[in-house]
N, CA, C and O atoms as a GROMACS GRO file, in nm:
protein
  344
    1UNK      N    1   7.568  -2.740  -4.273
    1UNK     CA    2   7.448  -2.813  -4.242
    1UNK      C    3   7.326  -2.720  -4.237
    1UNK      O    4   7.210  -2.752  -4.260
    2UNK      N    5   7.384  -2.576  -4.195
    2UNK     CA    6   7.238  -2.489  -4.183
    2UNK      C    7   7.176  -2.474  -4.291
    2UNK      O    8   7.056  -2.489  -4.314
    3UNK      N    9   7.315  -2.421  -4.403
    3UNK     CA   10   7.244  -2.395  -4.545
    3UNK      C   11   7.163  -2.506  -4.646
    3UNK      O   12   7.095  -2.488  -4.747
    4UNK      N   13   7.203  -2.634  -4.569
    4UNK     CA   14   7.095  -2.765  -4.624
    4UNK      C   15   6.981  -2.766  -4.597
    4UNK      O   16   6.894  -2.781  -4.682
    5UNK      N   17   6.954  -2.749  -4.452
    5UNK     CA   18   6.816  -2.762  -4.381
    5UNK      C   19   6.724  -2.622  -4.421
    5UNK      O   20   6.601  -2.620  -4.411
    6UNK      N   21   6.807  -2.506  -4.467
    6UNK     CA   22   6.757  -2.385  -4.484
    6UNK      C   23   6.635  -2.431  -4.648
    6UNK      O   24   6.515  -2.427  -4.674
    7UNK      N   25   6.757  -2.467  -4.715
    7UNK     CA   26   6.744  -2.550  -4.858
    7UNK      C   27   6.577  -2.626  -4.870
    7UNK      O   28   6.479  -2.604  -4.940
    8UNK      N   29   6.605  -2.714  -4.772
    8UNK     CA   30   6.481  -2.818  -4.740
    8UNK      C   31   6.374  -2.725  -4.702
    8UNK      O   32   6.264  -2.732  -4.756
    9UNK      N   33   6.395  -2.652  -4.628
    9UNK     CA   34   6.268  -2.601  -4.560
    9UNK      C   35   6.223  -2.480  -4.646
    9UNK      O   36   6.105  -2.444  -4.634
   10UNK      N   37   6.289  -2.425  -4.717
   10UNK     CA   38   6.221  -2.296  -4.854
   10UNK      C   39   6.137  -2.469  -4.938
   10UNK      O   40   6.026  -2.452  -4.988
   11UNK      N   41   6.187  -2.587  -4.944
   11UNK     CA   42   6.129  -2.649  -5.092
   11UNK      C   43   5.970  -2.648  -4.984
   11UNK      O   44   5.857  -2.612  -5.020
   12UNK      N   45   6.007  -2.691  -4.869
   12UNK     CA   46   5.834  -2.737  -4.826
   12UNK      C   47   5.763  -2.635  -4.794
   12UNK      O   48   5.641  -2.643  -4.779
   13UNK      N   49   5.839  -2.511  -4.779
   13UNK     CA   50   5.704  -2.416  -4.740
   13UNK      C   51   5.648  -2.356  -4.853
   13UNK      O   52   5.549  -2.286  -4.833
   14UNK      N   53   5.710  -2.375  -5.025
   14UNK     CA   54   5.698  -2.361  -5.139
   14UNK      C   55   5.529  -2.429  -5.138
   14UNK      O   56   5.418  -2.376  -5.133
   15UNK      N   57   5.582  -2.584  -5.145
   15UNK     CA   58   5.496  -2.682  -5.144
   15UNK      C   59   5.364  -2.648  -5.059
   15UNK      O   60   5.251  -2.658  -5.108
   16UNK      N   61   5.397  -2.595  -4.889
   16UNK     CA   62   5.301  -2.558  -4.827
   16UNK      C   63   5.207  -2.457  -4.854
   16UNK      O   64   5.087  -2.467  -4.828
   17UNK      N   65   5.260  -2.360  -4.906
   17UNK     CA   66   5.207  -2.254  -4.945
   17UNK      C   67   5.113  -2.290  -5.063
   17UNK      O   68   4.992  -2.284  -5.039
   18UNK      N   69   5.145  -2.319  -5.164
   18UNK     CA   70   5.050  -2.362  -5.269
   18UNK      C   71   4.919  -2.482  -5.193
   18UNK      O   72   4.799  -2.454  -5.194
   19UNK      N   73   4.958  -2.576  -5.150
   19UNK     CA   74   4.835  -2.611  -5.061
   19UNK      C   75   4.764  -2.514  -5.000
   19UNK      O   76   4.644  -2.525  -5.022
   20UNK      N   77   4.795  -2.423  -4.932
   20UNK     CA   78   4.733  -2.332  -4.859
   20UNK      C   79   4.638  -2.286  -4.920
   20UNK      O   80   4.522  -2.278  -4.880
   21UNK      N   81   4.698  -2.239  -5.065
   21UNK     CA   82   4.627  -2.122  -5.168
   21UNK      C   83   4.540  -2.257  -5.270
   21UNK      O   84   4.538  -2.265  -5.393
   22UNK      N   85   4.490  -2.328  -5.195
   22UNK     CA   86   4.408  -2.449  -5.265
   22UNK      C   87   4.452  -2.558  -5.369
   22UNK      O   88   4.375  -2.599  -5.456
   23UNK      N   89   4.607  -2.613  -5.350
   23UNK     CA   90   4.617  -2.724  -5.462
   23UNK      C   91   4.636  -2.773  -5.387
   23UNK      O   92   4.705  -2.751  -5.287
   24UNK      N   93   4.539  -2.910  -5.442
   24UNK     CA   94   4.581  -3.042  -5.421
   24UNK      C   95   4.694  -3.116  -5.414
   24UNK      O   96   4.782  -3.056  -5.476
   25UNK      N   97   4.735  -3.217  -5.368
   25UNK     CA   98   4.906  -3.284  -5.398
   25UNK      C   99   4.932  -3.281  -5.547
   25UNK      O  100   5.037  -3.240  -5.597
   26UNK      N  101   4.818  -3.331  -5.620
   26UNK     CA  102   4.844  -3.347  -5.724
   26UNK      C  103   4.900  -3.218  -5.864
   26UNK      O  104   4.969  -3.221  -5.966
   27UNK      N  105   4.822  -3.118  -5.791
   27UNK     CA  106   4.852  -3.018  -5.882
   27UNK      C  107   4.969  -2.926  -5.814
   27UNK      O  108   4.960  -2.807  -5.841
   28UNK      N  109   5.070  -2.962  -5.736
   28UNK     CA  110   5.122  -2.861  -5.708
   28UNK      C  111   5.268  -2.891  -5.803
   28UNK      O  112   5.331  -2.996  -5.820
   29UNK      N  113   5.291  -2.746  -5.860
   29UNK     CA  114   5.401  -2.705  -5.944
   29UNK      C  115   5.538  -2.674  -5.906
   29UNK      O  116   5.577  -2.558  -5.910
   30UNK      N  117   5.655  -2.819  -5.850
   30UNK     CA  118   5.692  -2.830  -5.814
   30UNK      C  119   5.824  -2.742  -5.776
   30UNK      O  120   5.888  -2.715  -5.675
   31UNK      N  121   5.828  -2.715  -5.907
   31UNK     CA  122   5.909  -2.584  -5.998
   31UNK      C  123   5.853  -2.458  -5.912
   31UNK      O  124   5.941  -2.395  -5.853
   32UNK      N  125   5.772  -2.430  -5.904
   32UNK     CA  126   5.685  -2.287  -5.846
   32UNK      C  127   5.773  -2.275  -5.682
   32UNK      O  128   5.851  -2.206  -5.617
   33UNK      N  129   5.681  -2.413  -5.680
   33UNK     CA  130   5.713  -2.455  -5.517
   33UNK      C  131   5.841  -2.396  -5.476
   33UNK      O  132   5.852  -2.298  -5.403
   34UNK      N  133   5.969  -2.486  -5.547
   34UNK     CA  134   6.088  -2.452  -5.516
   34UNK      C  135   6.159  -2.311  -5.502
   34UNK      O  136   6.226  -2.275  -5.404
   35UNK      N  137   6.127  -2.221  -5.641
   35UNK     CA  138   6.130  -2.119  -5.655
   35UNK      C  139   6.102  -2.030  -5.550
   35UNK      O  140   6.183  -1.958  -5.492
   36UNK      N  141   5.968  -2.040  -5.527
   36UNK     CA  142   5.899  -1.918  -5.435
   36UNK      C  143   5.930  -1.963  -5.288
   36UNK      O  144   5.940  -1.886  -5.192
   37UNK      N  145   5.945  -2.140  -5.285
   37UNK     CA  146   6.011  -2.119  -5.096
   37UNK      C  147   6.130  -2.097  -5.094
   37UNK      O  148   6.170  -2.083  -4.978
   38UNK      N  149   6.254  -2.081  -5.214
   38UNK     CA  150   6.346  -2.056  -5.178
   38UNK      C  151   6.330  -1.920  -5.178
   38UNK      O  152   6.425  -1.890  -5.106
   39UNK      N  153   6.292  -1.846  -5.200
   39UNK     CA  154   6.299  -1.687  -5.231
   39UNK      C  155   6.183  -1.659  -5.113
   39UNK      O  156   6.235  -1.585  -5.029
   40UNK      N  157   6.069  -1.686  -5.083
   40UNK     CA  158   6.002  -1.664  -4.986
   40UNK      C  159   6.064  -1.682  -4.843
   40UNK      O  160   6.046  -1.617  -4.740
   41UNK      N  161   6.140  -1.789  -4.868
   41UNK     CA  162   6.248  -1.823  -4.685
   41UNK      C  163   6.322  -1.743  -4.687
   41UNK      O  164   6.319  -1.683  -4.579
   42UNK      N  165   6.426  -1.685  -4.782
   42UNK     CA  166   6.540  -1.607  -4.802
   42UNK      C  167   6.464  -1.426  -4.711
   42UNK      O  168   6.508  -1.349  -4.626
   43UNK      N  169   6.384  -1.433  -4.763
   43UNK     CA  170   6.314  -1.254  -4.788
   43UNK      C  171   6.226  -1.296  -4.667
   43UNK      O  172   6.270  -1.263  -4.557
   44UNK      N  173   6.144  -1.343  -4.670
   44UNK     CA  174   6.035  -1.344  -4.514
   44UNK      C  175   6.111  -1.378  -4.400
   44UNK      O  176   6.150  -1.307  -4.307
   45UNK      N  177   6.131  -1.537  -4.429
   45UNK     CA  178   6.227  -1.542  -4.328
   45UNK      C  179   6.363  -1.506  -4.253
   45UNK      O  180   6.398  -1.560  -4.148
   46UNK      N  181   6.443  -1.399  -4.328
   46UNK     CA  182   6.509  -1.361  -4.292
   46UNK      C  183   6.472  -1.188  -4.222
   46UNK      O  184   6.526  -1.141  -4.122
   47UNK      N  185   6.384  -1.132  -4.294
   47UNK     CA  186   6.295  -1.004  -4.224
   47UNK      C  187   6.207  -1.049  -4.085
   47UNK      O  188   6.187  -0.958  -4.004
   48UNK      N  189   6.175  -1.132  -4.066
   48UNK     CA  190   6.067  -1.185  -3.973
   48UNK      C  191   6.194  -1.211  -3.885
   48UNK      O  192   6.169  -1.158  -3.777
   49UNK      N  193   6.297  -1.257  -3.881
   49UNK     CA  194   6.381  -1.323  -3.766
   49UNK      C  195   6.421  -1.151  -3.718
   49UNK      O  196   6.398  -1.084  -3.618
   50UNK      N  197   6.472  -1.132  -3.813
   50UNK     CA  198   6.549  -0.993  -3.776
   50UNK      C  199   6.474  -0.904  -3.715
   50UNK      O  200   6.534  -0.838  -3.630
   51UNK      N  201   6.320  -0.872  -3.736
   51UNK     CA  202   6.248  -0.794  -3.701
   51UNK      C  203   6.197  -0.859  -3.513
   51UNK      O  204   6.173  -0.783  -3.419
   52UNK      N  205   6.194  -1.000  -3.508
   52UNK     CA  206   6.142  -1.023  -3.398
   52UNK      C  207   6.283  -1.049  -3.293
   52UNK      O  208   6.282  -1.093  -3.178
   53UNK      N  209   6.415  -0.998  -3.389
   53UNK     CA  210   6.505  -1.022  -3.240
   53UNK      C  211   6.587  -1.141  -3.239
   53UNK      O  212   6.664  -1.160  -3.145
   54UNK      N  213   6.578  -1.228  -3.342
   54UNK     CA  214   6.596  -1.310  -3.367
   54UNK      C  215   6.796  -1.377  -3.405
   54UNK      O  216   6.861  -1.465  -3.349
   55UNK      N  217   6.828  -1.291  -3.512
   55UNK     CA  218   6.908  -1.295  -3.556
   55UNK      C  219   6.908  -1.417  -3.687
   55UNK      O  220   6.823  -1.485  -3.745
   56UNK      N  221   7.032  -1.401  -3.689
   56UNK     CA  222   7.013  -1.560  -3.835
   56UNK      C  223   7.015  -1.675  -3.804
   56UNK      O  224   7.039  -1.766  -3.884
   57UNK      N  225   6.981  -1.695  -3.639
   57UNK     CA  226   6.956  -1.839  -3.616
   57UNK      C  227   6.784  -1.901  -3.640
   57UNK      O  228   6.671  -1.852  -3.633
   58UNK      N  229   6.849  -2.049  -3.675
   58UNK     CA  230   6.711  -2.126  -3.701
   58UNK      C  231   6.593  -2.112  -3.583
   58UNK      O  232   6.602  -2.188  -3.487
   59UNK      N  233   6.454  -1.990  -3.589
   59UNK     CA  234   6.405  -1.988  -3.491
   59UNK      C  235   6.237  -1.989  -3.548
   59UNK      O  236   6.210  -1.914  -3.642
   60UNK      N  237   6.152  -2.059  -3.500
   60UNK     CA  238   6.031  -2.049  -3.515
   60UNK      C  239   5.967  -1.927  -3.558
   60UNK      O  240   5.852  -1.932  -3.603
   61UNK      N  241   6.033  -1.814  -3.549
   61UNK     CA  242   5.985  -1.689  -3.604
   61UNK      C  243   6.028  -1.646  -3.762
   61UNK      O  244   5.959  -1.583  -3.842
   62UNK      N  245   6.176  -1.706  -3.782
   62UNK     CA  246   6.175  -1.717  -3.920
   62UNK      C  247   6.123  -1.850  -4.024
   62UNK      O  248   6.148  -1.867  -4.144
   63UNK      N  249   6.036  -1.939  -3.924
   63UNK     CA  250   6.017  -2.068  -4.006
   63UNK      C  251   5.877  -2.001  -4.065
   63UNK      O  252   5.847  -2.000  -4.184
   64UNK      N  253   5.805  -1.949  -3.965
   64UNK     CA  254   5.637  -1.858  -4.020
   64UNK      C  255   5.678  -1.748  -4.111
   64UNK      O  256   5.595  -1.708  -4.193
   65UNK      N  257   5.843  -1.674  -4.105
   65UNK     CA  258   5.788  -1.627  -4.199
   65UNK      C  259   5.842  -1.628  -4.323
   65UNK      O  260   5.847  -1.532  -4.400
   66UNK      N  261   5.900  -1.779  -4.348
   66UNK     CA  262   5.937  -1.854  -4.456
   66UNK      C  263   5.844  -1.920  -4.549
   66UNK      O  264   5.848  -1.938  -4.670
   67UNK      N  265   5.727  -1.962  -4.424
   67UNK     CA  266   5.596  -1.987  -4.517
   67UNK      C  267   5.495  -1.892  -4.543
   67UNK      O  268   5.389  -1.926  -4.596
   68UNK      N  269   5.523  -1.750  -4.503
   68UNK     CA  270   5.477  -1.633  -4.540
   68UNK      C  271   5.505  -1.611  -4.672
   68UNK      O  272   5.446  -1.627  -4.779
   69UNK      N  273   5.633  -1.560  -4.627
   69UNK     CA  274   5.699  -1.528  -4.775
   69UNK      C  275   5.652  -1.623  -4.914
   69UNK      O  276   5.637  -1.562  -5.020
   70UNK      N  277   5.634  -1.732  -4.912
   70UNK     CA  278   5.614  -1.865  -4.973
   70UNK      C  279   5.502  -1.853  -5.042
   70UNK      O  280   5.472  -1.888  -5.156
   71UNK      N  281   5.433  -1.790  -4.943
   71UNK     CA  282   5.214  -1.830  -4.928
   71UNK      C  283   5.257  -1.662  -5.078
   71UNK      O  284   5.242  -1.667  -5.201
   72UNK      N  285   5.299  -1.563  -5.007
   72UNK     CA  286   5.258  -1.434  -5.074
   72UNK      C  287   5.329  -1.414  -5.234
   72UNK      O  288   5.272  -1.340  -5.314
   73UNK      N  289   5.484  -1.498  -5.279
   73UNK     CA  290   5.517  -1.490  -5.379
   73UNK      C  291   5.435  -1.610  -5.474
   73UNK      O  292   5.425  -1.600  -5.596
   74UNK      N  293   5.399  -1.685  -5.420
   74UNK     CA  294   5.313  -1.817  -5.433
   74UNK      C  295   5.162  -1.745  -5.577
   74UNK      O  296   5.111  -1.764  -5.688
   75UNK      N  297   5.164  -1.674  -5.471
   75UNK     CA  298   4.988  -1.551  -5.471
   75UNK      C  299   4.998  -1.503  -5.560
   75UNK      O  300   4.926  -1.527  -5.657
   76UNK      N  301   5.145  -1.366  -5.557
   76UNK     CA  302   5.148  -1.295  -5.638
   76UNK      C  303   5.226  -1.362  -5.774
   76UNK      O  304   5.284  -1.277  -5.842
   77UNK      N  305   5.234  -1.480  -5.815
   77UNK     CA  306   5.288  -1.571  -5.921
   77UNK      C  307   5.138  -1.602  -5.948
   77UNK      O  308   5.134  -1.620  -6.070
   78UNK      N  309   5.070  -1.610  -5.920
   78UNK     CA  310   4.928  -1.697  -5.969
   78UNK      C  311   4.892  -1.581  -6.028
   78UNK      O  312   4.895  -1.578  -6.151
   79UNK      N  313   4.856  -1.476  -5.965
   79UNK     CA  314   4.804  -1.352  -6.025
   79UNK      C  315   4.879  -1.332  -6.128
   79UNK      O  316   4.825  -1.368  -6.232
   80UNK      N  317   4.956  -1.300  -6.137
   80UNK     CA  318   5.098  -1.289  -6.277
   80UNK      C  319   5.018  -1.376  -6.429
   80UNK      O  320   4.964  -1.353  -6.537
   81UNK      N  321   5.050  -1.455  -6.364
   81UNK     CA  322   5.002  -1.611  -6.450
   81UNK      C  323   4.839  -1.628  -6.512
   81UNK      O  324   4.803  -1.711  -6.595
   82UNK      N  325   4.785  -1.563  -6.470
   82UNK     CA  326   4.645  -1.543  -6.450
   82UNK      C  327   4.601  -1.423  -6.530
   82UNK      O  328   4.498  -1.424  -6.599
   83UNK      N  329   4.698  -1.301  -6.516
   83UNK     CA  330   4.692  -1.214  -6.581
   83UNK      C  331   4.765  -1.188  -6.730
   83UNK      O  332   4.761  -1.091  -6.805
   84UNK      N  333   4.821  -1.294  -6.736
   84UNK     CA  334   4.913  -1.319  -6.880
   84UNK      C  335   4.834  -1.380  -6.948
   84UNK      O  336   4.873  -1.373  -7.064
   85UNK      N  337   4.727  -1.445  -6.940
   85UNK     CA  338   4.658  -1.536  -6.940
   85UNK      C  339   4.542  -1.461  -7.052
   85UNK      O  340   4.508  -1.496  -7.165
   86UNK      N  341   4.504  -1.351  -6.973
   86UNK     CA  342   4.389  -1.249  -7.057
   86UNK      C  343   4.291  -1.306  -6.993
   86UNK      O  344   4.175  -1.272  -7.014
   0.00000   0.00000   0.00000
């Protein structure tokens, strides 16, 4: 059940994160989204729990830094994209 809810919560902080960094509902790249909150929850949120003491339980310290992780691979994908771009 953890690894479901873990699942769910990388897709929305994907989602969150790109709002953050200015899209609209409409433009957010759902694909991106998924990608970068699953890999942004995995890597932030698992450094952020561990660093604050946490361990690998579900704790408000790895949920911030699931949408950290999220907001910053989010960022550094736009820049990527941007720079392929010319």
């Amino acid at each position: 059940m953890l690894i479901i809810a873990l699942l769910l919560f990388g897709i929305v902080a994907g989602g969150v994160a790109q709002l953050i960094l200015g899209h609209s509902m409409d433009e957010i790249d759902w694909t991106t989204a998924v990608v970068t909150g699953l890999l942004g929850s995995f890597v932030g949120g698992l450094l952020v729990s561990l660093l604050a003491g946490d361990g690998l339980d579900l704790r408000p310290s790895g949920l911030i830094g699931s949408i950290v992780g999220a907001l910053l691979l989010s960022w550094l994908g736009g820049m990527w994209a941007r720079r392929a771009r010319g």
